[in-house]
Backbone bond lengths (Angstrom), bond angles and torsions (degrees), N, CA, C in turn:
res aa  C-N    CA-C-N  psi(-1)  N-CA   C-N-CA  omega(-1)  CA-C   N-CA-C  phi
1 X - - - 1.438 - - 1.529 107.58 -
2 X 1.336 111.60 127.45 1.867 118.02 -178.76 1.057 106.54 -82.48
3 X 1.391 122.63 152.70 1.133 134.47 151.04 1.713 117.14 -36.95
4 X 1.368 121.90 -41.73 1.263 132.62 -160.52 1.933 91.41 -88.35
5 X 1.412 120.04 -40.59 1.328 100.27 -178.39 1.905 114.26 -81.85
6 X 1.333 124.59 9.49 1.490 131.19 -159.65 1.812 84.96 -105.79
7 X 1.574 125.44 -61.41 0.916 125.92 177.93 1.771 112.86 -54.92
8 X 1.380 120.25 -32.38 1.378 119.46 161.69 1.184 144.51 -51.09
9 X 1.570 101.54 -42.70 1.024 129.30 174.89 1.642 120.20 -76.86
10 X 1.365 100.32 -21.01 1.622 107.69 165.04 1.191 128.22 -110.45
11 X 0.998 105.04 24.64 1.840 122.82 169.58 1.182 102.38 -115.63
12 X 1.658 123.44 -63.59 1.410 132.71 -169.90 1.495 115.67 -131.53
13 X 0.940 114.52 79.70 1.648 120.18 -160.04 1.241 130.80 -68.28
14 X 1.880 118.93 -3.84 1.026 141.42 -170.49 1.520 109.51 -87.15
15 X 1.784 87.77 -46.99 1.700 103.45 -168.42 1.853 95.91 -76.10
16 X 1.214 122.50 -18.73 1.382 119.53 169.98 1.425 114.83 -33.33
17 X 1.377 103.45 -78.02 1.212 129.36 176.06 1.113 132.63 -53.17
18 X 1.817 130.55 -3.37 1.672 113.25 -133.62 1.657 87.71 -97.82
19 X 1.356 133.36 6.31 1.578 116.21 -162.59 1.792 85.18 -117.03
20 X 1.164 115.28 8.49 1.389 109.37 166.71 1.510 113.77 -83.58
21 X 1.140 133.55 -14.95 1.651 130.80 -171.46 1.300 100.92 123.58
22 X 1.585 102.34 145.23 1.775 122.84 171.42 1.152 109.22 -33.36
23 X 1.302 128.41 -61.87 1.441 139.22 -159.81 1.317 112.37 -69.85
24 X 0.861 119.36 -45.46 1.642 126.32 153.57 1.429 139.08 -42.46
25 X 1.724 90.70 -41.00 1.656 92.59 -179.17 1.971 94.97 -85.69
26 X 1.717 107.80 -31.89 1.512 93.23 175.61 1.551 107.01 -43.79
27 X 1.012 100.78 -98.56 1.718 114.67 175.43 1.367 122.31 7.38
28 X 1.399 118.08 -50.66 1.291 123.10 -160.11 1.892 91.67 -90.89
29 X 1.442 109.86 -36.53 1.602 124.04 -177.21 1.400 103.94 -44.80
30 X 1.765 116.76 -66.35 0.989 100.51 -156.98 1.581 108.28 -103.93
31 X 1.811 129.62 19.54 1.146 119.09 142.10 1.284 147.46 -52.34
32 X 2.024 90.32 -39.75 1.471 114.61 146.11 0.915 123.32 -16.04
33 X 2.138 106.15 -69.33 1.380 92.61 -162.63 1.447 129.66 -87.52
34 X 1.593 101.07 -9.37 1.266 109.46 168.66 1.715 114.26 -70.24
35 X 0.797 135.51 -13.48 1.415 140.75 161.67 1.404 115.11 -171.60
36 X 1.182 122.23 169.69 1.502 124.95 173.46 1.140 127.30 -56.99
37 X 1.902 95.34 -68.32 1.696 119.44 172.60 1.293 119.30 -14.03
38 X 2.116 97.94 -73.69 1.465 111.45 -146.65 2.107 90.72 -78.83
39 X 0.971 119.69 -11.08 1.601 118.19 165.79 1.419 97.94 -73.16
40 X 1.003 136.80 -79.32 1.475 128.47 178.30 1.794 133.25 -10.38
41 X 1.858 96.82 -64.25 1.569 115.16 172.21 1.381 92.59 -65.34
42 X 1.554 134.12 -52.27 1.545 121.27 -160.05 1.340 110.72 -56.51
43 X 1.714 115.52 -41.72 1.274 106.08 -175.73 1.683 118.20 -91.36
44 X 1.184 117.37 12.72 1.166 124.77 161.63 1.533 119.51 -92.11
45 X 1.372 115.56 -15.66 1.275 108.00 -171.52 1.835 98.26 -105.16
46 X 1.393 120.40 -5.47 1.512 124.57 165.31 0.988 86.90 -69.95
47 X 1.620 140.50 -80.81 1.405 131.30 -107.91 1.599 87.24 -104.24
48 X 1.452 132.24 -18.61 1.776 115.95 144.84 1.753 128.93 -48.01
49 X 1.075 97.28 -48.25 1.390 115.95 -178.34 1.311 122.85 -58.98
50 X 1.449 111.25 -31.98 1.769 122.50 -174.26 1.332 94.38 -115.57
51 X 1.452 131.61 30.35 0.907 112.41 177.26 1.426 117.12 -118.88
């Protein structure tokens, strides 16, 4: 995990994720929109996981 995708992922947490798969960028999209946070941990815990 880069530095450049951790800072991504906590600004814009969707675009973190989007070269991981559809389902992923859904997921992380509309945690987003339900709050910031839980978009944040979601896309931190993809881009640990595949990493």
């Amino acid at each position: 995990m880069s530095l450049f995708r951790v800072l991504l992922s906590i600004i814009f947490p969707p675009l973190a994720v989007i070269d991981k798969g559809c389902g992923s960028f859904i997921i992380v999209l509309i945690l987003t929109l339900l709050g910031w946070i839980p978009g944040v941990i979601a896309a931190l815990i993809i881009l640990n996981k595949n990493s």
